[in-house]
The first five atom37 places (N, CA, C, CB, O) and aatype in JSON, in Angstrom:
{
  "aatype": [20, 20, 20, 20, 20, 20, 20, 20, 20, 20, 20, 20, 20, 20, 20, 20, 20, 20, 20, 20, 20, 20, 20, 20, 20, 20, 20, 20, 20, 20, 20, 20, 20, 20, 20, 20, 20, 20, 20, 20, 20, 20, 20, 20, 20, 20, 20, 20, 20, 20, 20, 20, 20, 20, 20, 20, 20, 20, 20],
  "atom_mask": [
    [1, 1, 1, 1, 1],
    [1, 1, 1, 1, 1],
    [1, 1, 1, 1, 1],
    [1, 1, 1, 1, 1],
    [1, 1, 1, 1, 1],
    [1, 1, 1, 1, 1],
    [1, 1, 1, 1, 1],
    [1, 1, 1, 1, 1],
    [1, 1, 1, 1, 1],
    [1, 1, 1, 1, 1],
    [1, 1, 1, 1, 1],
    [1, 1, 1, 1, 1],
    [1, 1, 1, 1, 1],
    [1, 1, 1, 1, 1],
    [1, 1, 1, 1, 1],
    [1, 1, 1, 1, 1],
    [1, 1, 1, 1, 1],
    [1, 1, 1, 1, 1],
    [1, 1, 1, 1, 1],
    [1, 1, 1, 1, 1],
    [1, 1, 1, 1, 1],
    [1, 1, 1, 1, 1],
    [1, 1, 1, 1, 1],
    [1, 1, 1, 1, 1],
    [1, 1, 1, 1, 1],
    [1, 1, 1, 1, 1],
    [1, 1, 1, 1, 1],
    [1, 1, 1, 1, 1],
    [1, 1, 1, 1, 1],
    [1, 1, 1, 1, 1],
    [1, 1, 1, 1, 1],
    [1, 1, 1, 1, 1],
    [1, 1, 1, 1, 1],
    [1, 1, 1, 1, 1],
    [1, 1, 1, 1, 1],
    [1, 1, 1, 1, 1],
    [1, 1, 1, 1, 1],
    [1, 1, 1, 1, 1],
    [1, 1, 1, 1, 1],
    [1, 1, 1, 1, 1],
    [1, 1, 1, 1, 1],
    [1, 1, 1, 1, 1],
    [1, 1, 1, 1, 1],
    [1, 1, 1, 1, 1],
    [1, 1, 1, 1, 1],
    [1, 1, 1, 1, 1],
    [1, 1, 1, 1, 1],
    [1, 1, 1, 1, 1],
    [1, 1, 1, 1, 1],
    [1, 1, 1, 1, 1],
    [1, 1, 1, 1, 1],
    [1, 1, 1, 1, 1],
    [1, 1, 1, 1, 1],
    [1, 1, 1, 1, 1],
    [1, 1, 1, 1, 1],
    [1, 1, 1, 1, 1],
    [1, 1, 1, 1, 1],
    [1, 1, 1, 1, 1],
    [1, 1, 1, 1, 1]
  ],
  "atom_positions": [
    [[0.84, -1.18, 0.0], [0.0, 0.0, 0.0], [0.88, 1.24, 0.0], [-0.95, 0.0, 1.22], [0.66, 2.21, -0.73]],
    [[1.8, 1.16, 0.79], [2.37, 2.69, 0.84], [3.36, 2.68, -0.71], [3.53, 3.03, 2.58], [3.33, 3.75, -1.31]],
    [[4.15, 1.63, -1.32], [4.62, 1.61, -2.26], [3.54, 2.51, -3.42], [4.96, 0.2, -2.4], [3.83, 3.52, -4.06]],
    [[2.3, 1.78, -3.41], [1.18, 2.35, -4.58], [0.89, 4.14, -3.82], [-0.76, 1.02, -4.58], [0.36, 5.0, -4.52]],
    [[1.15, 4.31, -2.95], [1.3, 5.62, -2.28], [1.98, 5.97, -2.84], [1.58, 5.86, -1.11], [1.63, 6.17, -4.0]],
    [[3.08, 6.21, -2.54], [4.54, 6.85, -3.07], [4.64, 7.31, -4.2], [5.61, 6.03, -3.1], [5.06, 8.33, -4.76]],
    [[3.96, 5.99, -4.55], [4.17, 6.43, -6.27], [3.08, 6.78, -6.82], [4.66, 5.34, -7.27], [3.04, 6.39, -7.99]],
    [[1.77, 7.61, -6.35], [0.95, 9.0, -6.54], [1.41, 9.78, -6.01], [-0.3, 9.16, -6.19], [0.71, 10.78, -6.2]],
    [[2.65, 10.15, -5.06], [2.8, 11.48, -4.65], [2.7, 11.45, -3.47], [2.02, 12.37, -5.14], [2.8, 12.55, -2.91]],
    [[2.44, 10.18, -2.56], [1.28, 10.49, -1.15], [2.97, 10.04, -0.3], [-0.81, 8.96, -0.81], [3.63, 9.25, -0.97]],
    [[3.47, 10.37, 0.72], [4.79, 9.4, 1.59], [3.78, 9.39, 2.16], [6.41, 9.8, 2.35], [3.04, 10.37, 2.27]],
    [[3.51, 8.06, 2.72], [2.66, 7.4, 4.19], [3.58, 6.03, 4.46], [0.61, 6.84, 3.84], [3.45, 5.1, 3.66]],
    [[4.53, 5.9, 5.63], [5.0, 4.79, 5.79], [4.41, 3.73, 6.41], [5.89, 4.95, 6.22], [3.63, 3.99, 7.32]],
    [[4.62, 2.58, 6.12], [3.94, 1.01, 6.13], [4.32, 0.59, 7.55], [4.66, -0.22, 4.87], [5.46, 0.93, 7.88]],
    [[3.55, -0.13, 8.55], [4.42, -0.86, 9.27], [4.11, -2.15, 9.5], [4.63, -0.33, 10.34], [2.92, -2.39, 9.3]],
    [[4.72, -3.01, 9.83], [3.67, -4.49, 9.46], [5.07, -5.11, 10.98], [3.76, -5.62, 6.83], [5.7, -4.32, 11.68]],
    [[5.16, -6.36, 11.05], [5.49, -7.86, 11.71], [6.72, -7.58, 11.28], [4.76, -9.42, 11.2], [7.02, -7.61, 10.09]],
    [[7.67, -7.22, 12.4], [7.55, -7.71, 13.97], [7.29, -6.05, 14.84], [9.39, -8.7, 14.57], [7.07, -5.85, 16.03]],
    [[7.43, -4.95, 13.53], [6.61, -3.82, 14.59], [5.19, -3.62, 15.01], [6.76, -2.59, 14.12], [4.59, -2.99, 15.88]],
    [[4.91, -4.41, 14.05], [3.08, -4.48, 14.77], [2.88, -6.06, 14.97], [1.5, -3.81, 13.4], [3.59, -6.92, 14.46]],
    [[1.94, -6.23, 15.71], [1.23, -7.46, 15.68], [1.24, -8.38, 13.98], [-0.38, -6.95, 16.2], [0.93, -7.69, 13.01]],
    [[1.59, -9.89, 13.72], [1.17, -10.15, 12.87], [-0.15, -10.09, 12.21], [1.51, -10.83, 12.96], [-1.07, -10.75, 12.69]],
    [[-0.39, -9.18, 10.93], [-1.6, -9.44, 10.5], [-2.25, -7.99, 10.53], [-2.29, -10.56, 11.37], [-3.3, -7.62, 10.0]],
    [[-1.64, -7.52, 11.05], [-2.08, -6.27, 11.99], [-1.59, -4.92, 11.57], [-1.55, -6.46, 13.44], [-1.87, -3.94, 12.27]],
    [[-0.66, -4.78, 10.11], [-0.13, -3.81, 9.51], [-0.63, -2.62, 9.71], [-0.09, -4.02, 8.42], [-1.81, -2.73, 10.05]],
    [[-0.26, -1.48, 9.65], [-0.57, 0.02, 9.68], [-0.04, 0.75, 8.47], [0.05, 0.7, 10.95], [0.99, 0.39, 7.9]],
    [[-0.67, 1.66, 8.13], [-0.21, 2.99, 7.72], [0.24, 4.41, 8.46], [-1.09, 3.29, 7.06], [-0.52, 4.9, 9.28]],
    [[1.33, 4.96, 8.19], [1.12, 6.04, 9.46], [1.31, 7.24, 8.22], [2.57, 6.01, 11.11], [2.16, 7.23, 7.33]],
    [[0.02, 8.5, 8.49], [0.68, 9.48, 7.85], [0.65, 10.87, 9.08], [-0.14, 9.74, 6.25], [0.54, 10.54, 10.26]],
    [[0.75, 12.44, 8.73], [1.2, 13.08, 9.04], [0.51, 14.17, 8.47], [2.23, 12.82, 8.98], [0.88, 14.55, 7.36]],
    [[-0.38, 14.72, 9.01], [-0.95, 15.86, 8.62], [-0.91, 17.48, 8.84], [-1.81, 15.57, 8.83], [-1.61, 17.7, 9.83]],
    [[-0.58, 18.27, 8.51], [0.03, 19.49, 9.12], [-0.3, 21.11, 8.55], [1.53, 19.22, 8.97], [-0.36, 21.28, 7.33]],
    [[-0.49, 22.17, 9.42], [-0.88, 23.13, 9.25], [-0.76, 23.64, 7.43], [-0.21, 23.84, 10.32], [-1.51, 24.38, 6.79]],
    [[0.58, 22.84, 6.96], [0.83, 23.74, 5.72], [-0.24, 22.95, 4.75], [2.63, 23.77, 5.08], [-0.93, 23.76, 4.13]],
    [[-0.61, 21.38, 4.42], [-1.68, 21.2, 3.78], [-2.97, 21.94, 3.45], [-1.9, 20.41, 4.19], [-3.58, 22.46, 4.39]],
    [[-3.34, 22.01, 2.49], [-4.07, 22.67, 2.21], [-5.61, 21.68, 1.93], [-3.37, 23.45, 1.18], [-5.48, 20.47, 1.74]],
    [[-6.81, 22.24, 1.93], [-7.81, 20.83, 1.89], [-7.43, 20.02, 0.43], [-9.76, 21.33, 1.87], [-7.6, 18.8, 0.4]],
    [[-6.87, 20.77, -0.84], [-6.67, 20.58, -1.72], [-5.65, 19.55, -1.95], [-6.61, 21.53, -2.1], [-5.7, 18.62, -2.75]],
    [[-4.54, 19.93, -0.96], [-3.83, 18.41, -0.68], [-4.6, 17.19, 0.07], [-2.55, 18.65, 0.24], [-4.62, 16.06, -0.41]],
    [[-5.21, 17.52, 1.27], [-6.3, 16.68, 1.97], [-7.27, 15.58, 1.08], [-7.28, 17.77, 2.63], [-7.57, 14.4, 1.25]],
    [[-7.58, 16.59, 0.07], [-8.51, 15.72, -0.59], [-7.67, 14.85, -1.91], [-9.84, 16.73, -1.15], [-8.28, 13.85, -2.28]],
    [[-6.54, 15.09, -2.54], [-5.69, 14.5, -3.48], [-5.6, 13.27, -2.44], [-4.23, 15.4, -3.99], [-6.07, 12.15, -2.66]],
    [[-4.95, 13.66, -1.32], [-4.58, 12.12, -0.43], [-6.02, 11.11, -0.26], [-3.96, 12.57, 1.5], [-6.08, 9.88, -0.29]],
    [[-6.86, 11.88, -0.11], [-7.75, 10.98, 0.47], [-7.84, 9.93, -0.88], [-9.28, 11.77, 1.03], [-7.46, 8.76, -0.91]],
    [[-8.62, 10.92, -2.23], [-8.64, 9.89, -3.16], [-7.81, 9.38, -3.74], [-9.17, 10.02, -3.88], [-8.27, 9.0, -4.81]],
    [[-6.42, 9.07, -3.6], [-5.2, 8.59, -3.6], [-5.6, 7.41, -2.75], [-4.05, 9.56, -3.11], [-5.4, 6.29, -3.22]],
    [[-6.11, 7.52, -1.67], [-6.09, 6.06, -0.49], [-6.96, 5.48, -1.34], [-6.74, 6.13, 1.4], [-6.8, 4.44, -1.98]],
    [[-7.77, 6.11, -1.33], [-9.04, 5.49, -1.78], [-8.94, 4.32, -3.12], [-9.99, 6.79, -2.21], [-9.33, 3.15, -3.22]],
    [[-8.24, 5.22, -4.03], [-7.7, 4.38, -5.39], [-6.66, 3.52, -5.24], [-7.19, 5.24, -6.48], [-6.44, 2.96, -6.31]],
    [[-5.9, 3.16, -4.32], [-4.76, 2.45, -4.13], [-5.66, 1.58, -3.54], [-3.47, 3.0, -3.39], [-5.84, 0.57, -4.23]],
    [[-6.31, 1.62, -2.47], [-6.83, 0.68, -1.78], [-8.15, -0.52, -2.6], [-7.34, 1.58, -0.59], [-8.16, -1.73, -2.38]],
    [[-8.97, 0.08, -3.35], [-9.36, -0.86, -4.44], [-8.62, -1.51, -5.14], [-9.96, -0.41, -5.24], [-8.66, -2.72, -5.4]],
    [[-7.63, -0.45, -5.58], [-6.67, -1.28, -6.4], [-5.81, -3.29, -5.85], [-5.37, 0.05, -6.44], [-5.55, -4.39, -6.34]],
    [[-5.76, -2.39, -4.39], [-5.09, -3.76, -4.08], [-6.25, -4.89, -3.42], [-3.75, -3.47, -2.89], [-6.06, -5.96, -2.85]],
    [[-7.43, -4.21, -3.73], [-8.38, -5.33, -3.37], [-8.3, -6.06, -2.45], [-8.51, -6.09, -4.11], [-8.34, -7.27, -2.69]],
    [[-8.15, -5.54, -0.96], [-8.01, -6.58, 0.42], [-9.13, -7.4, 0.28], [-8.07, -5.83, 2.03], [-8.95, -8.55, -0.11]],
    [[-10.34, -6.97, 0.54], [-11.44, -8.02, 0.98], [-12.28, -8.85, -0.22], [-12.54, -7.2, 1.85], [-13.48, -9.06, -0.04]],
    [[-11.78, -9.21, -1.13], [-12.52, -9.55, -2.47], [-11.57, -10.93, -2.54], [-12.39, -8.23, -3.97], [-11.64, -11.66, -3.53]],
    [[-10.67, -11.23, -1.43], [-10.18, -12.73, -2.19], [-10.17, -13.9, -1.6], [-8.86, -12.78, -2.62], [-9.8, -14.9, -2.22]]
  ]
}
């Protein structure tokens, strides 16, 4: 996920086993005064499209 991030533009780093629980992966991002909603909303539908893309619950 954060790879298909990255590469729209979005840095959100991954964390998965043995820093999280197996199974149990995260995303961490970072949101901050200088964003603008215009960035806010690029990221969101950025998640949004990466995350269909990789189709978690469909297999």
């Amino acid at each position: 996920m954060s790879q298909k991030l990255l590469g729209r533009g979005i840095f959100a780093i991954g964390f998965f086993f043995p820093v999280v629980a197996q199974g149990k992966a995260r995303i961490r991002t970072q949101i901050s005064a200088a964003h603008s909603k215009g960035d806010l909303d690029k990221a969101i539908a950025v998640f949004s499209e990466a995350y269909k893309e990789l189709n978690f619950f469909n297999t």
